[in-house]
LOLUMTI-863522 format. One record per atom (N, C-alpha, C, CB): residue number from 1; atom name; x, y, z. Coordinates in steps of 0.1 Angstrom, whole numbers, plus 5000, padded with zeros to 4 digits. Glycine has a CB too. Layout:
LOLUMTI-863522
NUM CA X Y Z
...
END
This chain:
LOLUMTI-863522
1 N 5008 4988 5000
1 CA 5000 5000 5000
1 C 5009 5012 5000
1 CB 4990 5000 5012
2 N 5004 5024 4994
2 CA 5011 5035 4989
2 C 5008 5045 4997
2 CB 5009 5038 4977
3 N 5018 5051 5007
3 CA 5013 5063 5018
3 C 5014 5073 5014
3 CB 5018 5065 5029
4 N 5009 5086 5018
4 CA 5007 5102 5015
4 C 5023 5107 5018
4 CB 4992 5110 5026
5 N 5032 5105 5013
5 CA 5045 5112 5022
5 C 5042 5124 5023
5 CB 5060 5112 5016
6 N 5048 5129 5039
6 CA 5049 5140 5046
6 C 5052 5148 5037
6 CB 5057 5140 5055
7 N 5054 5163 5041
7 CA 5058 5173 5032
7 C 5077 5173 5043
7 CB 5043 5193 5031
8 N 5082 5180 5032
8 CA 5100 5179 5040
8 C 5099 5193 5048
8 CB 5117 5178 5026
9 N 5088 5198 5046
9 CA 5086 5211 5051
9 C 5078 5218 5061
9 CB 5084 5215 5044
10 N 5081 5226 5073
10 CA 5064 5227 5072
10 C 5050 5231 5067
10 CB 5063 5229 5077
11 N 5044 5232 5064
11 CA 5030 5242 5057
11 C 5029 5257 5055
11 CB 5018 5241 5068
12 N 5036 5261 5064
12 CA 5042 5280 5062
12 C 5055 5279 5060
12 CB 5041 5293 5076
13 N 5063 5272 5053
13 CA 5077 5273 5053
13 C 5078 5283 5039
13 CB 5085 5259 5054
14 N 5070 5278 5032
14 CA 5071 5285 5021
14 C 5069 5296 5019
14 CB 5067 5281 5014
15 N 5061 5301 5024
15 CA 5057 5316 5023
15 C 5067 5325 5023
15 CB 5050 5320 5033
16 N 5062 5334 5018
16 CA 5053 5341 5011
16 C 5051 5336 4997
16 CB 5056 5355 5012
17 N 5063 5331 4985
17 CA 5059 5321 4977
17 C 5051 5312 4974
17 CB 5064 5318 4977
18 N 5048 5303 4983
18 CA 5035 5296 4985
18 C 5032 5295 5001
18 CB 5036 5281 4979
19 N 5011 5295 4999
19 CA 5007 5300 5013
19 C 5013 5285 5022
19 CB 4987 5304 5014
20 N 5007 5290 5035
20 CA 4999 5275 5038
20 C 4986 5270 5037
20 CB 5001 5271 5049
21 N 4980 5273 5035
21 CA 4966 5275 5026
21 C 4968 5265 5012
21 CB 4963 5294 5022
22 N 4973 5267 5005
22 CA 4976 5260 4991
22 C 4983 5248 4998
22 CB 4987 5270 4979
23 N 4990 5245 5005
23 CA 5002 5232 5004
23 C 4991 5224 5014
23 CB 5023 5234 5013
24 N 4982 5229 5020
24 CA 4972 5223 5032
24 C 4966 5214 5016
24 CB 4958 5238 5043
25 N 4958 5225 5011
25 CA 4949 5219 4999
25 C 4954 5208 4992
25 CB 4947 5228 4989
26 N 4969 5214 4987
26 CA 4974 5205 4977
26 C 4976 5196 4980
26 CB 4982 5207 4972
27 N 4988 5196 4990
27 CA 4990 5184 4997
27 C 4981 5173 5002
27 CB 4995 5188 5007
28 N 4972 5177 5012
28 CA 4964 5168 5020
28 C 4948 5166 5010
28 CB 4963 5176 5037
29 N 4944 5170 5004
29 CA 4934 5165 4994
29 C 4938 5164 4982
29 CB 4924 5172 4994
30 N 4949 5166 4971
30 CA 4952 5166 4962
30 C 4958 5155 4960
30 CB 4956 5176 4960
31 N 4966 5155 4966
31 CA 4978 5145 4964
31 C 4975 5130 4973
31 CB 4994 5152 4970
32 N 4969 5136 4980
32 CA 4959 5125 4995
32 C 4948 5113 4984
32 CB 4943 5140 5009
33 N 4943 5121 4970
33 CA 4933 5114 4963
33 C 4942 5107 4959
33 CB 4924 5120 4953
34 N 4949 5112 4948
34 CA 4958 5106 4938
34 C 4964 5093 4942
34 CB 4969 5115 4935
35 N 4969 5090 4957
35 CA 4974 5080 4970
35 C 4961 5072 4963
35 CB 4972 5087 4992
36 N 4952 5076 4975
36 CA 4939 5064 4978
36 C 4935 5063 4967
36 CB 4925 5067 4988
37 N 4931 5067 4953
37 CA 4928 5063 4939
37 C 4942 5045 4933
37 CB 4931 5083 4928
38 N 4951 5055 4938
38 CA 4962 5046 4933
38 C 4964 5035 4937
38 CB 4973 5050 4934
39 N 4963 5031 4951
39 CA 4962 5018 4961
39 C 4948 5011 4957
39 CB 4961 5023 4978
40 N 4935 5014 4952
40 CA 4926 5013 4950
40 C 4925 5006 4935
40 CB 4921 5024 4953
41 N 4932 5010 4923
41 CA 4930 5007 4913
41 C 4945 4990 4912
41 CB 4931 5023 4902
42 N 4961 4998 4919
42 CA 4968 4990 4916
42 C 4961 4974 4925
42 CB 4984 4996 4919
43 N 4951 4975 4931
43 CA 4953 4962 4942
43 C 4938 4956 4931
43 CB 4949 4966 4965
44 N 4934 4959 4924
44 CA 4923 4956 4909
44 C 4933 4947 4899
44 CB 4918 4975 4898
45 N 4942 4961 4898
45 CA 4950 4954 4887
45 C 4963 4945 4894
45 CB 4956 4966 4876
46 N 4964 4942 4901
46 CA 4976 4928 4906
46 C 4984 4934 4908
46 CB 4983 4915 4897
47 N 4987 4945 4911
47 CA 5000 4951 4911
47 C 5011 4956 4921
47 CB 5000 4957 4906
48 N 4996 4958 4935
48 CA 4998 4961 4948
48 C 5012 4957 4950
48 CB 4988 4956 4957
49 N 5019 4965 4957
49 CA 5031 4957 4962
49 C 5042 4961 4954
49 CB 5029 4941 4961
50 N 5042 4965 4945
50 CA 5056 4967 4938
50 C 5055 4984 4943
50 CB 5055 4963 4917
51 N 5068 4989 4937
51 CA 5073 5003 4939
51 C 5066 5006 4930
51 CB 5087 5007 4937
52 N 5065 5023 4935
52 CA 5052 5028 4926
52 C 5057 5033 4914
52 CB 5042 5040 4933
53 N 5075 5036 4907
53 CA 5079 5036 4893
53 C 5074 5028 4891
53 CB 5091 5036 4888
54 N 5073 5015 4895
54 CA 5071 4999 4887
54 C 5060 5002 4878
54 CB 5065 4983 4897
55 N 5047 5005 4885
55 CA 5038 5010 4891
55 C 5027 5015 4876
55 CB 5045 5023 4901
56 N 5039 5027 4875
56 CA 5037 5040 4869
56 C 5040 5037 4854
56 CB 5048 5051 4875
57 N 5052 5025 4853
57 CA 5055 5023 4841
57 C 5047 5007 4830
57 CB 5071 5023 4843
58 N 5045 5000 4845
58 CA 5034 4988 4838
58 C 5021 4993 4838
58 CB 5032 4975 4846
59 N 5018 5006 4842
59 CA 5005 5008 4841
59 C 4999 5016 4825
59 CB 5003 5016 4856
60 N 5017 5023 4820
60 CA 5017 5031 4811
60 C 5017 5019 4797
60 CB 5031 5043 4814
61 N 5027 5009 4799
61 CA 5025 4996 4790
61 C 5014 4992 4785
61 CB 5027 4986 4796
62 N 5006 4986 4801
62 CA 4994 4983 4792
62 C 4980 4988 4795
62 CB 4993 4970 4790
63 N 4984 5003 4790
63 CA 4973 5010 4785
63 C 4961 5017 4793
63 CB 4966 5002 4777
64 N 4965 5012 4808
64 CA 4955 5015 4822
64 C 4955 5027 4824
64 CB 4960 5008 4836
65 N 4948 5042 4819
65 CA 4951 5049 4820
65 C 4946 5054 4830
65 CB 4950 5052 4813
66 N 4937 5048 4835
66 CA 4933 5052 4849
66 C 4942 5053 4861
66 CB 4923 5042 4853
67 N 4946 5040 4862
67 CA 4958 5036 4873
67 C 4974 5043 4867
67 CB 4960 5016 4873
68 N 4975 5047 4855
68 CA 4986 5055 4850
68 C 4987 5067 4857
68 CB 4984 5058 4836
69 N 4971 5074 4852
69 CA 4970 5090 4855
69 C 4970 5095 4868
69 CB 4958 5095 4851
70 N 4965 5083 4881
70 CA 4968 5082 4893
70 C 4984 5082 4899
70 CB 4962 5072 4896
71 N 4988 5072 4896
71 CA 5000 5067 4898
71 C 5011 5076 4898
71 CB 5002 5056 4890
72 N 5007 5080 4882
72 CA 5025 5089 4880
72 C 5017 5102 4885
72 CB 5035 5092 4857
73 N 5002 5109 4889
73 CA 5005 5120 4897
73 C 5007 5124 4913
73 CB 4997 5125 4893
74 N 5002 5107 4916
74 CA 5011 5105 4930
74 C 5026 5106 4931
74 CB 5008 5093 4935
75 N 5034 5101 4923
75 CA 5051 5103 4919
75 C 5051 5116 4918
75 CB 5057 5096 4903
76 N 5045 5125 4905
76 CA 5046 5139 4901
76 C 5051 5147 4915
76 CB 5031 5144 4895
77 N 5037 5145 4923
77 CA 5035 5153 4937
77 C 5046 5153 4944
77 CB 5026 5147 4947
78 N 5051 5139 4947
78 CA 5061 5137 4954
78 C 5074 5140 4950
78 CB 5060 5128 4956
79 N 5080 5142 4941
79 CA 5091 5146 4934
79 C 5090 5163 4938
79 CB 5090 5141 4917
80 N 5076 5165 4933
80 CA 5071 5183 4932
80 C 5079 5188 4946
80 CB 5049 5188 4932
81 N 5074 5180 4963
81 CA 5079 5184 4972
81 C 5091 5182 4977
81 CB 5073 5181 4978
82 N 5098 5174 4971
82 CA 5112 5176 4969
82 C 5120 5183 4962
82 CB 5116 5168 4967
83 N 5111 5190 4956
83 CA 5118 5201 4945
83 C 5119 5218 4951
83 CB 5105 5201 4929
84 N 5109 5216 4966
84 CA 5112 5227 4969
84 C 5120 5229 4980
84 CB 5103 5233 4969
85 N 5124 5240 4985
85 CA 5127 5242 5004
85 C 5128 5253 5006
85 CB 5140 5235 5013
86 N 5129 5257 5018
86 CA 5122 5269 5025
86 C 5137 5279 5031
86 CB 5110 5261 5040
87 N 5149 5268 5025
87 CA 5161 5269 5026
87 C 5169 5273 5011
87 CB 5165 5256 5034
88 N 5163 5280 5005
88 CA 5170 5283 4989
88 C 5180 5285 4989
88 CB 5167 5293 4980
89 N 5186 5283 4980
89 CA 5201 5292 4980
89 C 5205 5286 4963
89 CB 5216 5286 4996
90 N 5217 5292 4959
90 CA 5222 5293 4945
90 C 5227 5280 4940
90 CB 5233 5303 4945
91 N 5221 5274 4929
91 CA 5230 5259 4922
91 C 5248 5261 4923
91 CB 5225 5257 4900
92 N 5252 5252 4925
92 CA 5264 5250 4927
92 C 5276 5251 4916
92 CB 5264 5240 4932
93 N 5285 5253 4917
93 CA 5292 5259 4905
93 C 5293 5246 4898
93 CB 5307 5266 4909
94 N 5293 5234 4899
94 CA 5292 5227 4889
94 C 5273 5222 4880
94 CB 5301 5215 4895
95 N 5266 5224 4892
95 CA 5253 5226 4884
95 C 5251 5241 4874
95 CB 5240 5227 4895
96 N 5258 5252 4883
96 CA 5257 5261 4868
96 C 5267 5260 4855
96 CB 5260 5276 4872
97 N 5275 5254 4857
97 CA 5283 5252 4846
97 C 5274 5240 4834
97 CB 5299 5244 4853
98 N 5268 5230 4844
98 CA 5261 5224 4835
98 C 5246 5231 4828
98 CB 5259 5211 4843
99 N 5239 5245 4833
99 CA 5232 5249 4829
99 C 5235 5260 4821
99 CB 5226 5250 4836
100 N 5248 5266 4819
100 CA 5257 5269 4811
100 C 5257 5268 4799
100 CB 5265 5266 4814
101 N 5262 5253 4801
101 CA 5265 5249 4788
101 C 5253 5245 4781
101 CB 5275 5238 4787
102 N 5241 5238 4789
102 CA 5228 5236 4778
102 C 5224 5248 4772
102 CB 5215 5229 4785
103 N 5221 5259 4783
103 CA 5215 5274 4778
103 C 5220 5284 4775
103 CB 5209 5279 4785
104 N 5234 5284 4778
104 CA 5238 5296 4776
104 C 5246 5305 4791
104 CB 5225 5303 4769
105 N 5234 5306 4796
105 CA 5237 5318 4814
105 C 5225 5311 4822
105 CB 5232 5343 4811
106 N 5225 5314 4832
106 CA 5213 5309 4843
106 C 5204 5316 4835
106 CB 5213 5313 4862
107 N 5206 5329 4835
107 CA 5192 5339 4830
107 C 5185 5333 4818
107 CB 5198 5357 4825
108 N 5191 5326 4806
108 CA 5183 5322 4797
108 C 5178 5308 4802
108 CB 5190 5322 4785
109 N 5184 5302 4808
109 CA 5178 5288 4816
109 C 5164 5293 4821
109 CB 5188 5283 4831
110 N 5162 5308 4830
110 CA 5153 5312 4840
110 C 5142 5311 4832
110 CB 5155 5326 4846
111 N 5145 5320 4817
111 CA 5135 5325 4813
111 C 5131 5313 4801
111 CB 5138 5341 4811
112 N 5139 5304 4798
112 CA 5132 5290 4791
112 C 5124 5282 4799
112 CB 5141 5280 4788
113 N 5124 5283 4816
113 CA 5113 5272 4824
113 C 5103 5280 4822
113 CB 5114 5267 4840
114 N 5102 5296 4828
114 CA 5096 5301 4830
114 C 5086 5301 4818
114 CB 5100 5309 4835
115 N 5092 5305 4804
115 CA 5083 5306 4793
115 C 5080 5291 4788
115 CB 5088 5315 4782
116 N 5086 5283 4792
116 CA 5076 5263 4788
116 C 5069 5264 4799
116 CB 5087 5244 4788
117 N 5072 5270 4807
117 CA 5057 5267 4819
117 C 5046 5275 4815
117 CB 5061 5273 4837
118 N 5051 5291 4816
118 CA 5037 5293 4811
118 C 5029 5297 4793
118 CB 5034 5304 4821
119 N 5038 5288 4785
119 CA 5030 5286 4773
119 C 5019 5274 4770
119 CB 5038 5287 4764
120 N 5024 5260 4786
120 CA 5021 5250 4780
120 C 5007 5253 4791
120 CB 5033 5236 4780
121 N 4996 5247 4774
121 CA 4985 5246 4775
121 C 4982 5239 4787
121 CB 4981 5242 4766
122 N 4973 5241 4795
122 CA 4963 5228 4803
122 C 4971 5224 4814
122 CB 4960 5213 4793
123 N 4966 5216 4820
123 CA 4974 5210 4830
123 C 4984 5206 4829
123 CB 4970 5203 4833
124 N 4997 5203 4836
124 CA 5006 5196 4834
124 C 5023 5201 4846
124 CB 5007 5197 4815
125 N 5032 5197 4836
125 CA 5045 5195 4849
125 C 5055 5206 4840
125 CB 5054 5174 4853
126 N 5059 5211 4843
126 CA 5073 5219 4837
126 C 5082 5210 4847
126 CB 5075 5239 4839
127 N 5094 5204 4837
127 CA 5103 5198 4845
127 C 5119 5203 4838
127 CB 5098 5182 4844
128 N 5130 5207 4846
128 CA 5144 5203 4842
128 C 5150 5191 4838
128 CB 5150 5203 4850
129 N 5155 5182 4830
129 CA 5162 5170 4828
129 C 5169 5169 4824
129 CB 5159 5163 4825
130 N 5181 5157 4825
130 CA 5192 5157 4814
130 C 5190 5143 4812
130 CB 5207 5163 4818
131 N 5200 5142 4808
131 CA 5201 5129 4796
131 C 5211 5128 4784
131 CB 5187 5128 4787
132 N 5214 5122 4774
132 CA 5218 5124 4764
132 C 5225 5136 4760
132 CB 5210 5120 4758
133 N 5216 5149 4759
133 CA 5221 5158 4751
133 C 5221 5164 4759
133 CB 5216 5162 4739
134 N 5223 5167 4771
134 CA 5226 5172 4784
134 C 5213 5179 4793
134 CB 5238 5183 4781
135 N 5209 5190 4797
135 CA 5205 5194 4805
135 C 5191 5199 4797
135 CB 5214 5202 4812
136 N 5178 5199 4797
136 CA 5171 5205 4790
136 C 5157 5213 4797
136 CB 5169 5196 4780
137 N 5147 5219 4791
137 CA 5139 5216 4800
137 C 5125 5215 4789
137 CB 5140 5228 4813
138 N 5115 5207 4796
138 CA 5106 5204 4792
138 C 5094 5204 4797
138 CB 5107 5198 4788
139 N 5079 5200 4791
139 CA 5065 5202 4798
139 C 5059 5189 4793
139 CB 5056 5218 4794
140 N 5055 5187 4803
140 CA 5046 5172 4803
140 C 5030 5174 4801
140 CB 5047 5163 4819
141 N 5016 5170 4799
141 CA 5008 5173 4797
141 C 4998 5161 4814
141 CB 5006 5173 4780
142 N 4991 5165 4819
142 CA 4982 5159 4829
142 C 4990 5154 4840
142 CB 4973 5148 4823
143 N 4990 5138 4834
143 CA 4998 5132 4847
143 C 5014 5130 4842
143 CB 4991 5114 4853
144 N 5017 5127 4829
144 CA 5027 5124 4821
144 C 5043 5128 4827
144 CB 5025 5131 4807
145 N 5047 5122 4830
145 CA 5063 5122 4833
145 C 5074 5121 4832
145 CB 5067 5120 4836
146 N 5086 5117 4837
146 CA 5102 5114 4829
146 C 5100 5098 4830
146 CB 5119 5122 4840
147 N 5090 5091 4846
147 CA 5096 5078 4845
147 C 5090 5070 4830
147 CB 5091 5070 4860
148 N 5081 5075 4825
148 CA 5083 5065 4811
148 C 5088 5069 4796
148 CB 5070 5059 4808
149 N 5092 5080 4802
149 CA 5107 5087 4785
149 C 5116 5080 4787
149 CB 5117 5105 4783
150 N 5123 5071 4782
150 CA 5137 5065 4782
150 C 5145 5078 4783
150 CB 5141 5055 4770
151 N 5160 5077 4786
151 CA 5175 5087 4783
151 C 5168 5098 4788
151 CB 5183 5091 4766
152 N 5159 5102 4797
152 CA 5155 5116 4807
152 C 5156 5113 4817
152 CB 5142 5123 4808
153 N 5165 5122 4829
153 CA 5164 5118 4842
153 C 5159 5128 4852
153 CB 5175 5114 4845
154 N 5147 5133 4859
154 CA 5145 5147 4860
154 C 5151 5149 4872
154 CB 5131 5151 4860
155 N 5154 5165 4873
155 CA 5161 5170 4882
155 C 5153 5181 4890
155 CB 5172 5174 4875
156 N 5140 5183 4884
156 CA 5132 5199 4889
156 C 5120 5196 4884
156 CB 5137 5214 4883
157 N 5110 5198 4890
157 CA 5093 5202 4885
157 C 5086 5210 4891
157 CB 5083 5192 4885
158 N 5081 5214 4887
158 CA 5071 5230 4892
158 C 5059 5224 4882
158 CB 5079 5251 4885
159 N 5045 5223 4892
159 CA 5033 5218 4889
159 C 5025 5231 4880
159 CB 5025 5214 4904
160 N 5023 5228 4872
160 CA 5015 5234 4864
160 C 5002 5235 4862
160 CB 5017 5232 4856
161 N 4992 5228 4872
161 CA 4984 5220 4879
161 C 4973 5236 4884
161 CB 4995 5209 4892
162 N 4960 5242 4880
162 CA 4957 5252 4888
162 C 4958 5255 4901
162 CB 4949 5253 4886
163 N 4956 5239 4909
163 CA 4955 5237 4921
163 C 4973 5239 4930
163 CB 4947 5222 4922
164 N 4978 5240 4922
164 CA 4992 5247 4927
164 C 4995 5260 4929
164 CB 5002 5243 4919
165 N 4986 5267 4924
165 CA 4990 5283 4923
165 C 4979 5293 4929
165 CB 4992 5287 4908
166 N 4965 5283 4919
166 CA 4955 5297 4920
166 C 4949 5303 4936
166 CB 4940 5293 4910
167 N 4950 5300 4939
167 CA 4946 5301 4956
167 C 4956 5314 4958
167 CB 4949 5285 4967
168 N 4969 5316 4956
168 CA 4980 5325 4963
168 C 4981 5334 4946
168 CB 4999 5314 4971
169 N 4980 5334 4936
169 CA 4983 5335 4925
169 C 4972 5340 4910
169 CB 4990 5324 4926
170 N 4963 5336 4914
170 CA 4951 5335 4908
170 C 4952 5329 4890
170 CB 4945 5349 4912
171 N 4950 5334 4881
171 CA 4955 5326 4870
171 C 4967 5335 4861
171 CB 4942 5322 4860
172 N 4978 5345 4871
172 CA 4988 5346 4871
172 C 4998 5338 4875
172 CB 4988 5353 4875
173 N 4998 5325 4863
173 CA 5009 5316 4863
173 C 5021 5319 4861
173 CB 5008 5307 4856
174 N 5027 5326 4853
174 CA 5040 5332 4850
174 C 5043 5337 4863
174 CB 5040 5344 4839
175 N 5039 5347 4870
175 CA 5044 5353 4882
175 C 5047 5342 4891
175 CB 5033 5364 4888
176 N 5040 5329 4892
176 CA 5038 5318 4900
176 C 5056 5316 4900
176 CB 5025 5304 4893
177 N 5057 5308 4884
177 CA 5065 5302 4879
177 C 5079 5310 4882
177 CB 5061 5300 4868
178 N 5080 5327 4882
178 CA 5089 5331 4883
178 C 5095 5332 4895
178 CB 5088 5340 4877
179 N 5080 5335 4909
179 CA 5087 5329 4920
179 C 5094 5316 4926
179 CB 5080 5330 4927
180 N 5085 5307 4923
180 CA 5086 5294 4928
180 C 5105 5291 4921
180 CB 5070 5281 4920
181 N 5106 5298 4910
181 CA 5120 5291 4907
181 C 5130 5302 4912
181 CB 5122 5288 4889
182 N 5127 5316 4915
182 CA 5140 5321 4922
182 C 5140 5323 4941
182 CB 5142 5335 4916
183 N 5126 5316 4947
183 CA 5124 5320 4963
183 C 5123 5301 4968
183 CB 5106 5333 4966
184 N 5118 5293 4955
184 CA 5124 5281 4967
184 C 5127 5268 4957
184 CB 5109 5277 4981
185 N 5130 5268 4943
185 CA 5133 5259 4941
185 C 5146 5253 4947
185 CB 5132 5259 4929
186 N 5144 5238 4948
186 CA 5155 5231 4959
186 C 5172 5227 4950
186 CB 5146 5214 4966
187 N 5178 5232 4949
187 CA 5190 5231 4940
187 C 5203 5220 4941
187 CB 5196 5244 4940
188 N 5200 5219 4960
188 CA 5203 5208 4966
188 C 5198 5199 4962
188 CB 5200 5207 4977
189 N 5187 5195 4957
189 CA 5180 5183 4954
189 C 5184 5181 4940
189 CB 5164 5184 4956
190 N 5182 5190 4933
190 CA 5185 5191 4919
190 C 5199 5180 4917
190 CB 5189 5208 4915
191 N 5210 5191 4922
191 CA 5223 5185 4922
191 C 5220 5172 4928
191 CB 5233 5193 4929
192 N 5214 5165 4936
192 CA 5217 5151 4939
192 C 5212 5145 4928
192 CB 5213 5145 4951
193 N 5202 5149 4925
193 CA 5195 5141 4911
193 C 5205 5140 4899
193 CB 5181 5152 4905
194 N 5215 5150 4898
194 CA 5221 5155 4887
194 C 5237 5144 4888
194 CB 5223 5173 4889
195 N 5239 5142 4901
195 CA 5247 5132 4905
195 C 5242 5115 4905
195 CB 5251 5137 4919
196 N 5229 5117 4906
196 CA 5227 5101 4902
196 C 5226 5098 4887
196 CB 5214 5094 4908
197 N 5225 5109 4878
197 CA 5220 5108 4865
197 C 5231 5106 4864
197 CB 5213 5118 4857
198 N 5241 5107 4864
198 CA 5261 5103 4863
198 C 5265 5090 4875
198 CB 5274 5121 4870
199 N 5257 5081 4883
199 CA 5260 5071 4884
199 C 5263 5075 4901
199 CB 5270 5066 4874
200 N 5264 5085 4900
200 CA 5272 5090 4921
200 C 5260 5090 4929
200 CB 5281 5111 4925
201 N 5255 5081 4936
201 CA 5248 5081 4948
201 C 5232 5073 4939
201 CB 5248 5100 4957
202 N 5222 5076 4947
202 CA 5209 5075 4947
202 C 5197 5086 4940
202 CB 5209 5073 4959
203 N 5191 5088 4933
203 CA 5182 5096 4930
203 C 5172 5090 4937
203 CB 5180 5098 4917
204 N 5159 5099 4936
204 CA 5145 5100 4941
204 C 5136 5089 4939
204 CB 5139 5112 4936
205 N 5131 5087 4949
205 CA 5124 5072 4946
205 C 5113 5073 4958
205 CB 5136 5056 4948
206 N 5097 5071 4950
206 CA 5089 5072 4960
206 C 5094 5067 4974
206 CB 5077 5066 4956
207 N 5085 5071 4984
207 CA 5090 5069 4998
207 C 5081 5056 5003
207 CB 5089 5084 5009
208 N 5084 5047 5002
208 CA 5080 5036 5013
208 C 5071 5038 5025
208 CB 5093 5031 5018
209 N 5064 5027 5032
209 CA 5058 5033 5046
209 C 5048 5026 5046
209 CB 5053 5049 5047
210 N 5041 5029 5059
210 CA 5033 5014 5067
210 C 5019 5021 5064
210 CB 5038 5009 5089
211 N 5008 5015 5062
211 CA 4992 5021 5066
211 C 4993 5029 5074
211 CB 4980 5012 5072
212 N 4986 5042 5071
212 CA 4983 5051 5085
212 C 4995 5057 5091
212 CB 4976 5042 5098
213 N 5009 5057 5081
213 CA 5018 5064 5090
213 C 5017 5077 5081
213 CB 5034 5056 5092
214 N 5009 5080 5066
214 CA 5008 5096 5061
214 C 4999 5104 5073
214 CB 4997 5097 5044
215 N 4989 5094 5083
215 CA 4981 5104 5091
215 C 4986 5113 5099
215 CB 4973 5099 5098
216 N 5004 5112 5101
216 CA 5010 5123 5105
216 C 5009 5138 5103
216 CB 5019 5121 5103
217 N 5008 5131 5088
217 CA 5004 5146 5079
217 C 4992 5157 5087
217 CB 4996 5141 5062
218 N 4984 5150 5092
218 CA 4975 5159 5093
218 C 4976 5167 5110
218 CB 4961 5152 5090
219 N 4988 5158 5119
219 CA 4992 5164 5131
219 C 5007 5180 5124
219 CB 5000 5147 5144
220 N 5006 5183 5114
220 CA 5015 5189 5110
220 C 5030 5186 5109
220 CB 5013 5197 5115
221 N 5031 5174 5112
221 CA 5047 5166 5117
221 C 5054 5165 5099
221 CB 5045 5144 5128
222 N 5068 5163 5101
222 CA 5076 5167 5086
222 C 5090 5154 5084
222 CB 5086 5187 5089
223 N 5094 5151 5077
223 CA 5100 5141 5075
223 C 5115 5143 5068
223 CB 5092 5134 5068
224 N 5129 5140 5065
224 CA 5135 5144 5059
224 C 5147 5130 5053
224 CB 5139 5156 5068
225 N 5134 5123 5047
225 CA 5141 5109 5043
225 C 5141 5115 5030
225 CB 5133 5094 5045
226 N 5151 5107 5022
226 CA 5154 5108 5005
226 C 5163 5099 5001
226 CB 5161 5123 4999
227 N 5153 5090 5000
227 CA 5150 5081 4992
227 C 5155 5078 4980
227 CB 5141 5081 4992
228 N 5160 5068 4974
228 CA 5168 5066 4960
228 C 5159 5061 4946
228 CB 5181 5054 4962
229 N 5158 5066 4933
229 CA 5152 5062 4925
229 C 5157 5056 4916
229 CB 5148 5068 4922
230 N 5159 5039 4911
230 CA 5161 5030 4905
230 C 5167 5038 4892
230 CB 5149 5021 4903
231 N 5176 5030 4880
231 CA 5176 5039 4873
231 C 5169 5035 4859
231 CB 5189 5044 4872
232 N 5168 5043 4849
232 CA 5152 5035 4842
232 C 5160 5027 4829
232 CB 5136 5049 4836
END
């Protein structure tokens, strides 16, 4: 069974960038469905029990779009809260060198998420990734993600999702997008991601956990496990 992981944060950490009002919502009903939908469909389809990439990617195989659209936006979420902290600070001279060389300067990096975030239609993920041709960035549509692109490994996502913004932001997404990436995207995280995509350590890998240990969530308690993601 698949639990609601904690936020690494607490509920006002973010602010004034994001409320606690929005991470209450998001978090604990948003991402809370996506959980109990997901546990609900994979234990239908035989699948209970495996890691939820497994999950995400046999579900994308064969064709379960139900248990797909669930699955990878329970992952989405969870990646999303590891993508931020309340502790910002500047990518590291070898993450800017690598954003360098894909873009040019941080500033054209800024203003490539910013403008794939807010041109892409509808719902969906603006994400960082590298791979192959090094560092790029791209936009996913609904639930859609990196775990079933082969040679992508993501490093950053910012939800594109209304329910991520409009509450603090209203359907000023750009302004959303421009905060969220200079007041708390997590660069720490990035760079570990960026170090497993090259083989050094562990990347992100849903978090494990017993029945009834997400109902922490709702005493406001915070967690600071990170967890390793298989590589695909």
């Amino acid at each position: 069974m698949f639990i609601l992981p904690k936020l690494p944060f607490a509920y006002a950490a973010l602010e004034p960038a994001l409320s606690a009002d929005t991470l209450h919502t998001h978090h604990d009903k948003h991402h809370r469905a996506y959980v109990e939908k997901t546990n609900e469909l994979a234990a239908k389809a035989g699948v209970d029990g495996r890691a939820l990439e497994e999950v995400v990617r046999e579900a994308q195989r064969k064709g379960d779009l139900k248990l797909f659209h669930n699955a990878a936006q329970a992952w989405n979420h969870a990646f999303f809260w590891e993508s931020m902290t309340p502790k910002a600070s500047a990518p590291s001279e070898a993450l800017k060198s690598a954003i360098a060389k894909a873009f040019g300067s941080f500033d054209a990096f800024r203003e490539a998420f910013v403008t794939e975030g807010f041109d892409h239609f509808g719902s969906g993920w603006v994400w960082l990734v590298t791979g192959s041709e090094g560092l790029k960035v791209i936009s996913t549509h609904d639930a859609d993600d990196t775990l079933i692109r082969d040679g992508l490994f993501p490093l950053l996502v910012c939800d594109l999702w209304e329910h991520a913004y409009y509450l603090d932001y209203k359907n000023d997404r750009k302004e959303f997008l421009k905060r969220w990436l200079g007041e708390v995207a997590n660069w720490a995280f990035a760079e570990r991601q960026l170090a497993a995509a090259d083989g050094k350590g562990d990347g992100f890998r849903y978090p494990a956990g017993v029945p009834g240990e997400d109902a922490a969530n709702d005493r406001g308690e915070v967690h600071s496990d990170r967890p390793g993601q298989p590589p695909h």
